[in-house]
C-alpha positions in Angstrom: -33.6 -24.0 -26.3 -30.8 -26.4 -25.8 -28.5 -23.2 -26.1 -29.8 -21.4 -23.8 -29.6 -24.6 -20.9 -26.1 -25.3 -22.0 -25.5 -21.5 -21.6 -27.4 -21.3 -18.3 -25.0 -24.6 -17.1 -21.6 -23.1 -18.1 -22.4 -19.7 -16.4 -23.3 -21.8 -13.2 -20.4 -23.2 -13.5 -18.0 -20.5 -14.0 -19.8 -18.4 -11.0 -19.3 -21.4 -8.9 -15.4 -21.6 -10.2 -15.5 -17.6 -9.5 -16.8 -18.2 -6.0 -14.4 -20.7 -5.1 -11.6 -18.5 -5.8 -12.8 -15.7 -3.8 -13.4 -17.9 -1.0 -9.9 -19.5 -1.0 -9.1 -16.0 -1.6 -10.2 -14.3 1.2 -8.9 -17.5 3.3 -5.6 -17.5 2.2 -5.5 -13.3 3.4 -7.4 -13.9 6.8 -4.3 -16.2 7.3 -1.5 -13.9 6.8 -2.9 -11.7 8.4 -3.5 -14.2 11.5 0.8 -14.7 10.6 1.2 -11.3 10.8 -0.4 -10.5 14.4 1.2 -13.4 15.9 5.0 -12.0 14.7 6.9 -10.8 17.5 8.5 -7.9 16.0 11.7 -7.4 17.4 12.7 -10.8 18.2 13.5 -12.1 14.7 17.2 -14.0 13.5 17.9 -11.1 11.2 17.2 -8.4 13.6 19.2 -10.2 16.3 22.3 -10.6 13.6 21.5 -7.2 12.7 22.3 -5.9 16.1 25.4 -7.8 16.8 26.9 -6.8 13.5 26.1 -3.4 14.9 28.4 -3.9 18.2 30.6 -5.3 16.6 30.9 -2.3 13.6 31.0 0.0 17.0 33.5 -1.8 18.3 35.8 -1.7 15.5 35.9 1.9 14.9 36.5 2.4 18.7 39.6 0.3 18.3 40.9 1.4 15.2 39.4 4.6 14.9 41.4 5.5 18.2 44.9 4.8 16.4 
């Protein structure tokens, strides 16, 4: 009898572990996605480098590509 109770407590235990996880879970995904909606796409440091390395590459060849 004392098995079965000391059974019964550990699987509460691990379900409650188990649920826990799944809820921080689930949390922790509802929040990247609320990150995700609230980037502006377009606007970011590497897509503003990107697009001045790109004038400037342009720029270049027009020079020297000229020559």
């Amino acid at each position: 009898m004392s098995r079965l109770i000391l059974a019964m407590a550990v699987l509460a235990v691990v379900s409650s572990m188990a649920y826990l996880a799944l809820s921080l879970l689930r949390g922790a995904a509802s929040a990247g996605r609320e990150r995700i909606e609230r980037i502006e796409f377009g606007g970011g440091t590497m897509q503003k480098m990107s697009y001045v390395l790109l004038v400037a590459l342009i720029l270049y060849t027009a020079i020297w590509g000229g020559a």
